[in-house]
C-alpha positions in Angstrom: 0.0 0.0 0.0 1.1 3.3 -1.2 2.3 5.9 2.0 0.3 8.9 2.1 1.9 12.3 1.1 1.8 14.7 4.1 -1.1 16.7 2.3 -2.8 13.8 2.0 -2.5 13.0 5.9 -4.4 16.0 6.4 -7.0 16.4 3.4 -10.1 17.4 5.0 -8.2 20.3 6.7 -7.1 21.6 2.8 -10.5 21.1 2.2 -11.8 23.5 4.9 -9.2 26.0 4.2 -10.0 26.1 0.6 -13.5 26.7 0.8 -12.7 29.2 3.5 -10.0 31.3 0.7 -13.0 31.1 -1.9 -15.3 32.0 -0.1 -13.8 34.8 1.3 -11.7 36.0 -1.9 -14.9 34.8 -3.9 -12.2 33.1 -6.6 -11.9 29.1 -6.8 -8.7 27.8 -5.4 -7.2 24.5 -5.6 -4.4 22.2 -3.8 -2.3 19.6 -5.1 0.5 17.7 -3.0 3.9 16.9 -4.0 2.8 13.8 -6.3 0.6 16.7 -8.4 -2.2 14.7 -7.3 -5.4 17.5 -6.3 -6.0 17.2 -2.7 -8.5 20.1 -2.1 -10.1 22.2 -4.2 -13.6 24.4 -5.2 -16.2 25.0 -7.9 -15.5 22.7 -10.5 -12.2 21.6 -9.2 -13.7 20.1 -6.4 -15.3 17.7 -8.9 -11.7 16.7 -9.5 -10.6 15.8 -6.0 -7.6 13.2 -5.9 -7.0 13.4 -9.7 -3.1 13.7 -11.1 -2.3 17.3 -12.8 -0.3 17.7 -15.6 3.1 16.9 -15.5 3.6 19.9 -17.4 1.4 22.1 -15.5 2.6 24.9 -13.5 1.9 23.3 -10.6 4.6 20.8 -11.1 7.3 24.3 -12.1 6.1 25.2 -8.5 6.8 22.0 -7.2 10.1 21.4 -9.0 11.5 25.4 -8.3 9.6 26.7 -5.8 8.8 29.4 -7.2 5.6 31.7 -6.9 3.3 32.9 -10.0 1.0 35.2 -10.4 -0.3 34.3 -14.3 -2.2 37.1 -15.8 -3.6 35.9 -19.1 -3.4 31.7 -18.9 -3.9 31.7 -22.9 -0.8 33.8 -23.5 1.3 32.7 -21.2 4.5 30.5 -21.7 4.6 29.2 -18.1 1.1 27.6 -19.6 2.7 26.7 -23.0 3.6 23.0 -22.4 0.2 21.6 -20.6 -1.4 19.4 -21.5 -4.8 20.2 -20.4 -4.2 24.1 -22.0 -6.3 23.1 -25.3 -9.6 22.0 -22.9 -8.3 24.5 -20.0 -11.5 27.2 -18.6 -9.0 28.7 -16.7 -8.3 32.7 -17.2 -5.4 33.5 -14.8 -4.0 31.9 -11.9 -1.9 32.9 -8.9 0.2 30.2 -7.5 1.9 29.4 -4.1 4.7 26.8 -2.9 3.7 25.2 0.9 7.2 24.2 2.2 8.5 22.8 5.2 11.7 23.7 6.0 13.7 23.1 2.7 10.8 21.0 0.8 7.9 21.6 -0.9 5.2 19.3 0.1 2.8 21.3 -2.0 1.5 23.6 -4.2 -1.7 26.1 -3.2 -3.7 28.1 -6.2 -6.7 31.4 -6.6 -7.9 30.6 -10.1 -10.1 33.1 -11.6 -12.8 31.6 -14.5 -14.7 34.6 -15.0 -13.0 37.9 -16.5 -14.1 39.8 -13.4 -12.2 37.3 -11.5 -9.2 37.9 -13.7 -9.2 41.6 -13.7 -9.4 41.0 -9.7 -6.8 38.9 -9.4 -4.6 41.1 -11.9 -5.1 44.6 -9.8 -4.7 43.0 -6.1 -1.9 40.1 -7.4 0.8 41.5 -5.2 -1.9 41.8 -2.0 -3.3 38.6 -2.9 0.4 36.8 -3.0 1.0 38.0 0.7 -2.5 36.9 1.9 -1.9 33.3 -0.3 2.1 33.2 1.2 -0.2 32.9 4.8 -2.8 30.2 3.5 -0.1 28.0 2.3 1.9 28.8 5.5 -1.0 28.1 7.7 -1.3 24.8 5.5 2.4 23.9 6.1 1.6 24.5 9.9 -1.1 22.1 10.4 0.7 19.6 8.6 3.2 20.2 11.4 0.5 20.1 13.9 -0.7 17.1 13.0 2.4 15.1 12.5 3.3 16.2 16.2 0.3 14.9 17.3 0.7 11.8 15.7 4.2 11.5 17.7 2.4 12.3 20.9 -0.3 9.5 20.2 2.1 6.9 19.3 4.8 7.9 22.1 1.7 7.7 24.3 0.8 4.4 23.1 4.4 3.0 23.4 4.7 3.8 26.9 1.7 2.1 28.0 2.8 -1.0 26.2 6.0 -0.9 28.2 3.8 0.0 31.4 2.0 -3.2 30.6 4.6 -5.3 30.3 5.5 -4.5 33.7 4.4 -7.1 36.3 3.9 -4.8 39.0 0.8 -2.7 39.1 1.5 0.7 38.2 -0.9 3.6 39.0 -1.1 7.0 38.5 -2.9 10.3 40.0 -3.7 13.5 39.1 -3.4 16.9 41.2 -6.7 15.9 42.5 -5.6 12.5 43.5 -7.8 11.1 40.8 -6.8 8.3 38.6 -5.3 9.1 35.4 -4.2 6.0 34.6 -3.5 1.9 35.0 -1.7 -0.5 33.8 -2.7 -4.2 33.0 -1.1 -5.6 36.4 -3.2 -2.6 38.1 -6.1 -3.7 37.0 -6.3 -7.2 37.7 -4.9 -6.7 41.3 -7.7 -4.2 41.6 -10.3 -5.7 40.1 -11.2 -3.1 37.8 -11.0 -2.1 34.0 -9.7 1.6 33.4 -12.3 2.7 31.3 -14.0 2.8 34.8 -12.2 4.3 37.2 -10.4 6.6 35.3 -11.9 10.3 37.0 -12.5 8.6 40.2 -10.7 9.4 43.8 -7.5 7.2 44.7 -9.9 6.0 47.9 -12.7 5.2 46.0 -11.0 2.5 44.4 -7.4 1.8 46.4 -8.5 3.4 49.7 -5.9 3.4 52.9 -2.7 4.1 50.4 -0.2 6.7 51.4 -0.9 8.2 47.7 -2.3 11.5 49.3 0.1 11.6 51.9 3.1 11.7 48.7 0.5 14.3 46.9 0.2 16.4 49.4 4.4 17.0 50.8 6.0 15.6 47.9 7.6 12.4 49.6 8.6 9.8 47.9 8.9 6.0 49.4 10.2 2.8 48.3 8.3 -0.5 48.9 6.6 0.9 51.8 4.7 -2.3 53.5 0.8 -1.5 53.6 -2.2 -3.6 54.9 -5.4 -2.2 52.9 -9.0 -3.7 53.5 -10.7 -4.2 49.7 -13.6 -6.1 48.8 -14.2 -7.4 52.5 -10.6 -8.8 52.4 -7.2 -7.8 53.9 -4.4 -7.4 51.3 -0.5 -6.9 51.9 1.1 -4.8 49.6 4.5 -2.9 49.2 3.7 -0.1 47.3 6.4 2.6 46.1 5.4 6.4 44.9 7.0 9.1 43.4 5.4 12.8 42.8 5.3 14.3 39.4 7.3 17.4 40.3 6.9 20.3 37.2 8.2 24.0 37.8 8.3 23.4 41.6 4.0 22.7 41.6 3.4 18.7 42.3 1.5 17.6 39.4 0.2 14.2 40.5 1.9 10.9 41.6 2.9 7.7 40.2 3.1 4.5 42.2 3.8 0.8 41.7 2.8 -2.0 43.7 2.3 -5.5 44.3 1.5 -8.0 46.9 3.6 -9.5 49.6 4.7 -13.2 49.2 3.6 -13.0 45.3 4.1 -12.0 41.7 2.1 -9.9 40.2 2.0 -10.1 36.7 -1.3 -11.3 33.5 -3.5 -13.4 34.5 -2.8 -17.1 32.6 -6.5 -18.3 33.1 -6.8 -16.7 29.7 -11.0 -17.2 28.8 -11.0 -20.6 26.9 -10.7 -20.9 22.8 -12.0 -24.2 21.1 -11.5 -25.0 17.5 -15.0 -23.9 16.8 -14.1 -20.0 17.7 -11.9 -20.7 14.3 -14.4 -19.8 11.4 -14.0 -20.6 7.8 -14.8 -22.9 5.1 -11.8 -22.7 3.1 -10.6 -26.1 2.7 -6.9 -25.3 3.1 -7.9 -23.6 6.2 -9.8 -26.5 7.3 -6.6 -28.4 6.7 -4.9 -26.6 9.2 -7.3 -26.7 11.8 -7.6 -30.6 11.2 -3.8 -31.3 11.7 -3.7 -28.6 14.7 -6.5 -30.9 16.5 -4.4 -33.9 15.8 -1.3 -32.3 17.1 -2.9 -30.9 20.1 -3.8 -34.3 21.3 0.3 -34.5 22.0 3.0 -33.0 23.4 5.3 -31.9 20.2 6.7 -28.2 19.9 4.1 -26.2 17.0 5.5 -23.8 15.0 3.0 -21.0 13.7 3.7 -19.5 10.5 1.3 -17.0 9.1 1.0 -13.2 7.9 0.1 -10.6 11.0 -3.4 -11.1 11.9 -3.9 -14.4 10.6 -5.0 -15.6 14.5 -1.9 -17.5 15.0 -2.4 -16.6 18.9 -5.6 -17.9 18.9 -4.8 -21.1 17.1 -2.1 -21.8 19.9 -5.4 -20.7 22.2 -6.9 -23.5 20.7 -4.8 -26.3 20.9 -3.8 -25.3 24.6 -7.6 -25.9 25.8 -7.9 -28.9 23.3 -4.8 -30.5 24.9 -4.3 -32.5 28.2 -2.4 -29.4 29.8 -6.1 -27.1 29.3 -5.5 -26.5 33.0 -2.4 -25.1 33.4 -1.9 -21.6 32.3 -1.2 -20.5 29.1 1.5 -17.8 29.1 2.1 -15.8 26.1 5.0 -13.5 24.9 5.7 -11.0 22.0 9.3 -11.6 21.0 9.4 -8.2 18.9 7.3 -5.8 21.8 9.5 -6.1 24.9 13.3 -3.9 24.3 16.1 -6.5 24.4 17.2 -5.3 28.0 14.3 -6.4 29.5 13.5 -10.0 27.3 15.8 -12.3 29.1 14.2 -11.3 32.9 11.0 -11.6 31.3 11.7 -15.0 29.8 13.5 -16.4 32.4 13.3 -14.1 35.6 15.4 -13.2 38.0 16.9 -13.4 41.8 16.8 -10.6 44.6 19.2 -8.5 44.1 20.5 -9.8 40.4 20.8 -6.1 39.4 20.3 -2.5 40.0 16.7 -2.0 40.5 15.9 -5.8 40.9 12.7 -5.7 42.8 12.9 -7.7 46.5 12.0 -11.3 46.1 13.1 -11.8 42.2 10.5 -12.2 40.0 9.8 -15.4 37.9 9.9 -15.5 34.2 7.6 -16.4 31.6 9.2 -20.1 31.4 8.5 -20.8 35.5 4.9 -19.0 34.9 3.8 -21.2 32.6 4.8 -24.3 34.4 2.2 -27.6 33.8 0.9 -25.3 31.1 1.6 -24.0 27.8 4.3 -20.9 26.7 3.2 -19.1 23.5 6.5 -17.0 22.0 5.0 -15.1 19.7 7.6 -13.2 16.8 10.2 -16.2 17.5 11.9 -14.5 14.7 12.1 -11.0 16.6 14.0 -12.7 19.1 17.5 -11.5 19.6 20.4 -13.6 18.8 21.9 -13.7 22.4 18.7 -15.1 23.6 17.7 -17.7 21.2 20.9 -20.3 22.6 19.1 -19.6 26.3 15.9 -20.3 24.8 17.2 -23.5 23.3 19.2 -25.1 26.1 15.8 -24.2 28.3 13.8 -26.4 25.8 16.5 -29.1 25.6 17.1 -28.9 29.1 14.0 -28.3 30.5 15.7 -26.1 33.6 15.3 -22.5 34.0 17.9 -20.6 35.8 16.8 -16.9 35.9 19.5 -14.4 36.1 21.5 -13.6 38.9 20.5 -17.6 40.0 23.2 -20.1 40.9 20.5 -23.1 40.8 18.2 -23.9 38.1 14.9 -24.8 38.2 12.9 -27.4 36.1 9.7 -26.7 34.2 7.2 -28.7 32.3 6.1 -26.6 29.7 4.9 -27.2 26.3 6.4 -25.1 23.8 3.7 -23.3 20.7 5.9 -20.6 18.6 5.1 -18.4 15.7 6.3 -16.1 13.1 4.7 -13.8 10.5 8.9 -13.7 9.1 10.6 -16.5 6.7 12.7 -18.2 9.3 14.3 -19.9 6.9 15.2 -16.8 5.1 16.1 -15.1 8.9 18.3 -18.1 8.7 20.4 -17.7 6.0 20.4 -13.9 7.1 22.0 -15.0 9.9 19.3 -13.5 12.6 18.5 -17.4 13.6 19.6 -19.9 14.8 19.3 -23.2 12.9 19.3 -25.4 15.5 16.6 -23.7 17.4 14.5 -23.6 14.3 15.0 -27.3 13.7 13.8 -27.5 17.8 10.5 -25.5 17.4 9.8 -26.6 14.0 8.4 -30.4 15.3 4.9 -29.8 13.4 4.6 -26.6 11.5 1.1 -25.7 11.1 1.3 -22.2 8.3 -2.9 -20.3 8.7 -3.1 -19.0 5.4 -3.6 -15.1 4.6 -7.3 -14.3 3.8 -6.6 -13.3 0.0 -6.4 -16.7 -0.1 -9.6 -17.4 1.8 -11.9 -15.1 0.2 -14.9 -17.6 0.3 -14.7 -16.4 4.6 -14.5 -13.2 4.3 -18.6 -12.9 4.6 -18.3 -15.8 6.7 -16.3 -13.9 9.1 -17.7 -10.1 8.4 -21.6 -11.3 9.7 -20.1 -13.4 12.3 -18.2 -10.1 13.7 -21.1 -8.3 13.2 -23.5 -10.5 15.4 -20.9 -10.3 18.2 -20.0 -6.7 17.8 -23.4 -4.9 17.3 -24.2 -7.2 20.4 -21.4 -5.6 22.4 -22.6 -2.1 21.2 -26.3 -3.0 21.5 -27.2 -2.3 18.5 -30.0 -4.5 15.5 -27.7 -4.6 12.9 -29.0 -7.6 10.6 -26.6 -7.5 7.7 -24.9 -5.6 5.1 -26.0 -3.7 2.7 -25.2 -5.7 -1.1 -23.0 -2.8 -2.4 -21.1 -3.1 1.4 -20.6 -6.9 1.0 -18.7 -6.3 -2.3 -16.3 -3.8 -0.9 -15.8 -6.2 1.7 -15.1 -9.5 -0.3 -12.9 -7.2 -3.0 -10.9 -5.5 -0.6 -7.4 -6.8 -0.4 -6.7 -7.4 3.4 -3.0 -7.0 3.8 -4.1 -6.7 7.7 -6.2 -9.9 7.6 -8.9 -11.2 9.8 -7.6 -8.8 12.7 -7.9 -5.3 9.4 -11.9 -7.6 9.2 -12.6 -7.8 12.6 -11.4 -3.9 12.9 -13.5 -2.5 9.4 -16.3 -4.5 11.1 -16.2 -2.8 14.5 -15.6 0.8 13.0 -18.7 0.0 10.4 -21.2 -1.0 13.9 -19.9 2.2 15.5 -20.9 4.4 12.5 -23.8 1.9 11.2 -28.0 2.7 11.7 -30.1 0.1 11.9 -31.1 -2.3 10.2 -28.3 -2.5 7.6 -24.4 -1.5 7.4 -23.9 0.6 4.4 -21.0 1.3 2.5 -20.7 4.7 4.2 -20.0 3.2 7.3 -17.3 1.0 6.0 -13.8 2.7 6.0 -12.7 4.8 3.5 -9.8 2.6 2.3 -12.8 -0.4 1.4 -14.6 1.8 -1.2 -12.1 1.7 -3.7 -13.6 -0.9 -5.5 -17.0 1.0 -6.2 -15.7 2.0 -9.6 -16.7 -1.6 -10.7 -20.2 -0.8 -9.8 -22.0 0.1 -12.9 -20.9 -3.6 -13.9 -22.3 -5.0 -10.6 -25.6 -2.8 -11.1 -25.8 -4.4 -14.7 -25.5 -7.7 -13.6 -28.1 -7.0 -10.3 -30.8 -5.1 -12.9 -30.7 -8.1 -15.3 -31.0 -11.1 -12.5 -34.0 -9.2 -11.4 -35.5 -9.1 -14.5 -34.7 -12.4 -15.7 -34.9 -14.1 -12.1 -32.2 -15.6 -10.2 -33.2 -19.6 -11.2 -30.6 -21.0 -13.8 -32.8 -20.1 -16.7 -32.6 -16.7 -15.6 -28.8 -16.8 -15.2 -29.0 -18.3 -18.5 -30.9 -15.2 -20.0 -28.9 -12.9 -18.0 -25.4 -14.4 -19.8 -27.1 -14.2 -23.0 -27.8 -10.6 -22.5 -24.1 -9.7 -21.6 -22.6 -11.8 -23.8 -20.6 -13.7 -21.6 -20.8 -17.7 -20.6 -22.8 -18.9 -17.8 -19.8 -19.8 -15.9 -18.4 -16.6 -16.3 -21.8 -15.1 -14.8 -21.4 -17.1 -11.6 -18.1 -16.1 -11.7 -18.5 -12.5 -11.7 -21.9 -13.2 -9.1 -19.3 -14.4 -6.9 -17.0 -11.4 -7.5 -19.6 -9.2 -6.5 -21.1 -10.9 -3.7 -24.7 -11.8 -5.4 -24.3 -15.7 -4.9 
């Protein structure tokens, strides 16, 4: 999929300013990006909205120079002489402006004048008009800027809390009003909560008795201080360390960590249970796969996953934990690639008391120990860095863990389900893996194939996440509307059933009852409507005909085209 220009990031914004120029200058104006493709634009240009200009235009001497024009008379001018659209052009005069960013030109913004009041307008005020265009296409260049720095913030913001969830201690944090701001994972199931509802409330509402108000209010800090808290009609024991956000001398709020005395805090491994049956699809390759991953379930071999991102290779290895004879031991999983190399070994393997700076009291046990009598998912095996992969080996040969900063090991039974969206055998050769540990996790290989190649599920799997999502938003959504099921099946899925599942839930949230309409699919799935007047043929003629074979016979007849081509493009356009 082709990256979006930074214009293009931003379109409606061009749009709003552009109607907002014309409708103050009462003159058209148009924007094209740095690809001369028309981002924004009014009056008759609007019509043309994501159309290439000419390569000869003098947009694209903007681009290439970035230079301004002001173009008096469009028929005699020789900035005008070599486009290609000048025989057919309505345009009188023009007045053009770069939109840089720094050194670049990301863009090009234009006042066109079609009438010869325009013109003579646009002639007499050109200089004023210039200034006042040099601040639309700076104010253009500054929201791109705006955006883009938002975009950091939100995925800075959505880095952190996957590190703070990859912590095993619960970390909580308050605001200047002591309430909570925000939770981790480990928070929430030592507090029985979800974030969405406590966020807003009081620290003692929800974790009352902690010294959080007491750090608030002076600005101490504290390291594992030992508290006893009543909650839920039970005493816990909990060391709990906090540290006040300190800005420009005014305490902001406070951060804390905690966990329980005597335990480890970390996810919950009574994951809710998967069966083969939460696996939909017809596709008989797909079927093949599931068939062999019931039969190898019924062991105790290492599976190795293979399969594009968002295939459901996680809750494949779901399926065969609860289908095999270890369903009641925990199911730990790992993301090789999500967790910084510093941290992957004590996450895999643990640690002792005092191993290293920081090392919490106690150690912590790894992923390996947690998933004792149970089954250890290492999802991205091919992430994994090259120091850890001979640990990981010797652990699955050995069967002994010996976290770090240990002098003894300790054994584990654990069964061993891997995956990859990489070539490992390319990673191989590469020399990023090992061979040997390949050979080791490669027992069965099971590879869920992408859903290009399983477009007869793609329905099969919309509707199915429509009953369960409209459900969870409370909402009688039956089906999909025809002209919706054909984006759907013709859309490529480079994201696979995970892009589905996602279109689907954004389609319920927009969606009125009865029926989800193409509106309400995203914008990237309505590509395909070009092929519509085809797929309206074809619908017009089966409903005058009818829909039994003779029908379909009359209906092939009428376009000229075999039967089995006729089911062929009914299936294409999701009529069968």
């Amino acid at each position: 999929m082709k990256d979006m220009t930074r214009l293009q990031k931003i379109q409606t914004v061009t749009q709003q300013i552009a109607e907002a120029i014309s409708s103050a200058l009462s003159m058209d104006v148009t924007i094209a990006d740095e690809t001369l493709v028309r981002i924004a634009g009014t009056g008759c240009h609007q019509q043309t909205i994501g159309q290439s200009l000419s390569s000869n235009s003098i947009y694209s001497r903007v681009l290439r120079r970035g230079d301004e024009y002001l173009i008096k008379d469009i028929s005699t001018s020789n900035a005008c002489e070599n486009c290609g659209r000048k025989s057919i052009c309505t345009e009188l005069a023009q007045l053009c402006c770069p939109i840089r960013l720094g050194q670049d030109t990301i863009g090009v913004i234009g006042l066109v004048a079609f009438s010869q009041e325009q013109q003579q307008e646009l002639v007499h005020k050109g200089p004023n008009l210039l200034a006042f265009m040099r601040k639309m296409a700076e104010l253009v260049a500054a929201k791109v800027l705006e955006v883009e720095a938002m975009q950091r913030t939100i995925a800075l913001k959505k880095q952190l809390q996957i590190v703070l969830n990859f912590v095993t201690e619960g970390i909580i944090a308050i605001d200047q009003q002591a309430r909570i701001s925000n939770l981790n994972f480990a928070a929430e199931k030592l507090l029985k909560v979800k974030t969405s509802d406590v966020l807003g409330f009081h620290i003692n509402e929800i974790f009352p008795g902690t010294p959080l108000e007491e750090s608030l209010r002076d600005g101490s800090q504290f390291v594992d201080k030992e508290v006893k808290l009543w909650q839920h009609g039970h005493q816990h024991h909990y060391f709990i360390s906090a540290k006040p956000i300190v800005d420009s001398d005014v305490i902001q709020g406070v951060v804390a960590s905690f966990r329980t005395v005597g335990g480890q805090i970390g996810r919950s491994h009574r994951v809710a249970p998967v069966s083969f049956s939460d696996l939909i699809g017809k596709n008989p390759l797909f079927l093949q796969i599931l068939e062999e991953a019931k039969q190898a379930a019924a062991g105790s071999a290492t599976i190795l996953i293979g399969g594009e991102s968002g295939t459901g290779k996680e809750v494949l290895a779901k399926a065969i934990h609860f289908a095999s004879a270890r369903r009641e031991g925990p199911f730990v999983a790992i993301n090789c690639a999500a967790i910084p190399e510093s941290l992957m070994e004590s996450e895999l393997f643990g640690y002792e008391e005092g191993a290293f700076t920081g090392a919490k009291r106690g150690g912590k046990s790894g992923k390996f120990q947690m998933a004792h009598g149970g089954t250890l998912f290492l999802d991205e095996i091919g992430d994994m860095p090259l120091s850890l992969q001979v640990k990981v080996l010797r652990v699955i040969q050995d069967r002994i863990v010996e976290p770090v900063g240990g002098i003894q090991g300790n054994p584990i039974d654990v069964r061993i389900l891997a995956a990859s969206n990489r070539d490992l055998a390319e990673r191989i050769k590469e020399g990023l893996f090992r061979e040997d540990l390949y050979y080791r996790l490669n027992v069965i290989n099971l590879v869920l194939p992408p859903l290009r190649h399983r477009v007869e599920d793609i329905l099969l799997l919309a509707r199915n996440f429509l009953q369960r999502l409209a459900a969870s938003y409370d909402k009688n959504l039956k089906d999909f509307e025809s002209e919706a099921l054909y984006c759907l099946q013709n859309h490529d899925w480079i994201g696979n059933v995970r892009e589905l599942e996602n279109a689907v839930e954004c389609a319920v949230v927009k969606a009125k009852e009865p029926l989800v309409s193409v509106r309400d699919l995203p914008d990237r799935l309505v590509g395909h409507m070009k092929n519509m007047p085809e797929r309206q043929r074809l619908v017009s003629l089966l409903a005058e005909f009818g829909s039994d074979v003779e029908g379909k016979k009359k209906a092939a007849a009428a376009l000229e085209i075999s039967l089995a081509t006729l089911y062929r493009k009914m299936k294409k356009y999701a009529l069968q």
